[in-house]
N, C-alpha and C positions, 0 to 999 in steps of 0.2 A: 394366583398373582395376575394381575390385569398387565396388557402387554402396553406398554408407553408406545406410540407409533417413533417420536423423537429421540428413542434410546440409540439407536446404532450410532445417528450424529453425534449426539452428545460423545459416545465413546469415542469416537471418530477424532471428532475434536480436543476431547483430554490426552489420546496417543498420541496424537500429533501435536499437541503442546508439551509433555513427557519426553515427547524424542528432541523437540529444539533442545531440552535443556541439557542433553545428554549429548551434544554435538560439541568437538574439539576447539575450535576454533569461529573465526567467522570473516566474511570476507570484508575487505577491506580496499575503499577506492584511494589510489594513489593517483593524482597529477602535478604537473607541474610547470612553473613559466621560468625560461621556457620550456615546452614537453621532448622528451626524450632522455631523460636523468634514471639513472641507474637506483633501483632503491633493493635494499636484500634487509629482510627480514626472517631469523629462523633459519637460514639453510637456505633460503628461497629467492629466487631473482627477480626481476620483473626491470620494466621499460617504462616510465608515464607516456602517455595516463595506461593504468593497469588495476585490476583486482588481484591480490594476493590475500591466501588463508591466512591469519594471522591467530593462532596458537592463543586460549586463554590464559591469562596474566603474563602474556609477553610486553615488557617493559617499554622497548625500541626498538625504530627500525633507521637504517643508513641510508639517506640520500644524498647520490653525489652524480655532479654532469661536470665532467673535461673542462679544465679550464676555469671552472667558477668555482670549484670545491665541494667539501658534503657537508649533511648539516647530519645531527643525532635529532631524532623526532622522535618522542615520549608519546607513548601509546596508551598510559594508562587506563583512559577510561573508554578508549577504541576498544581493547580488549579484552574486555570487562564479560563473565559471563551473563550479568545481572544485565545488562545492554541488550545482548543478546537476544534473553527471553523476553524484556521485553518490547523490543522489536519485533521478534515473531508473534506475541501476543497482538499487537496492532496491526499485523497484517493479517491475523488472523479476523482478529474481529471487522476491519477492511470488509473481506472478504463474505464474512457471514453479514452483516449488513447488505451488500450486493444481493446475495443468495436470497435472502427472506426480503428482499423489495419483489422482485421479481413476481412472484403469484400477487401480492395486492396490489400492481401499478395492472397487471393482466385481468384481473376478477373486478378492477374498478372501472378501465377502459369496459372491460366486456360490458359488464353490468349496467353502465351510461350509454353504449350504444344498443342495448336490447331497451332498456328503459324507453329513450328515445323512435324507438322503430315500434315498443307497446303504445306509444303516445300517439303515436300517426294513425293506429284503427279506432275510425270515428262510426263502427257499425253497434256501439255498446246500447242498450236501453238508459233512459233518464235514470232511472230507479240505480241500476247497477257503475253509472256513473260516477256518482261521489265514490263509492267503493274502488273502484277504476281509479279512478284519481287518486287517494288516499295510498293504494298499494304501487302507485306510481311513484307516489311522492315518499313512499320507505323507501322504497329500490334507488330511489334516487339517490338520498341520503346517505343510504350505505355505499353505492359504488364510488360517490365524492369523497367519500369517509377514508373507503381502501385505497384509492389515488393520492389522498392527503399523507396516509400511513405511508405506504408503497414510497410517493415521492420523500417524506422525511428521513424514511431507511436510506435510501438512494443518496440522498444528501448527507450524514452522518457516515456512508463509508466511503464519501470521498474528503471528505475533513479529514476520517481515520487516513486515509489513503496519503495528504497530505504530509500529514503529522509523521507514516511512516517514511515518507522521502526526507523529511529531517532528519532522521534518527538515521538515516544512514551514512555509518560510519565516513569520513572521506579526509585525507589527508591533502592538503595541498602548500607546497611550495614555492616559492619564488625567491629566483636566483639572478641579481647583478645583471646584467646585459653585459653580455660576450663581446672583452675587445675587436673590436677589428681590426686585422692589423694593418697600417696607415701606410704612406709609401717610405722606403727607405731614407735614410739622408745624406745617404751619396749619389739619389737620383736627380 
C-alpha cells in the first residue's frame, strides 16, 4: 500500500469534525440594551453581555434586568445540533484554507525573487541565452501562478472566516429605558 503523505491531516480533520458533532451543547452570546440583565438558561446564570453553554434542543432561555421586566427568548434554532456542525465545518475549512495558502504565497514569493535575482546575471553566452530566458520565463510563470493560488486560498478563508462570524449564535435584547425617578411632589 503506497503511503498518502495527506493521510494523517485528513484523519486529523474527520476526528475533529466527529468530535464537534459529539459535543453537548454550544455556546451562546447573550447581550443586551441596556447590558447588565440577568439571563439563566438550563441551570445556568449569566450577566450581559455573556457566553453561556446552551444544551442542544434547549427551547428557552429568561431574560430579565430590575425594573424593566424579563422577556422568554426561544432558542430554537441557537440550539440546534445541525448549527452547530455546521459552524465547526466553516471554521474548519476557515482554517484549512489559511493552512494550504501558506506554502504557495512562500514558493511564489520565493520563486519571484530567485527568478528575479537569475535575471540580473548577464554573464550567460548568446547561444545559452534564449534558453536562459525561456527557463526564466517558466519560473516566472509558475511562482505568479503560486501567489495567484496561495492569494485565492488566503482570500476564500476569510469569506469562510466571515461567514463563520455570522453563524455565530448571539442573542440580543433591548429593554424600555429605565425610569428615572423624578423629583418628588412635595419638593
Amino acid at each position: 500500500m503506497q503511503y498518502l503523505p495527506c493521510r494523517s491531516t485528513i484523519t486529523a480533520f474527520l476526528i475533529a469534525s466527529l468530535a464537534a458533532g459529539c459535543a453537548t451543547g454550544r455556546q451562546v452570546c447573550f447581550t443586551s440594551q441596556p447590558p447588565g440583565a440577568t439571563v439563566k438558561v438550563s441551570g445556568r446564570t449569566g450577566w450581559t453581555p455573556c457566553f453561556l453553554k446552551v444544551p442542544f434542543g434547549e427551547q428557552s432561555a429568561v431574560v430579565s434586568l430590575p425594573g424593566a421586566g424579563q422577556r422568554e427568548i426561544h432558542l430554537e434554532g441557537e440550539s440546534s445540533r445541525h448549527a452547530q456542525v455546521r459552524l465547526d465545518l466553516a471554521k474548519a475549512a476557515s482554517i484549512t484554507c489559511y493552512v494550504l495558502s501558506a506554502p504557495f504565497l512562500l514558493v511564489g514569493a520565493a520563486g519571484l525573487w530567485l527568478t528575479d535575482c537569475n535575471a540580473d546575471d548577464e554573464d550567460k553566452d548568446d547561444e545559452e541565452d534564449d534558453d536562459h530566458d525561456h527557463d526564466n520565463l517558466e519560473a516566472y510563470c509558475l511562482s505568479a501562478g503560486s501567489l495567484v493560488i496561495g492569494g485565492l486560498l488566503y482570500y476564500t478563508g476569510q469569506g469562510l472566516e466571515d461567514i463563520v462570524d455570522s453563524m455565530e449564535p448571539h442573542i440580543h435584547v433591548v429593554f424600555p429605558p429605565l425610569e428615572k425617578p423624578g423629583p418628588s411632589p412635595g419638593s
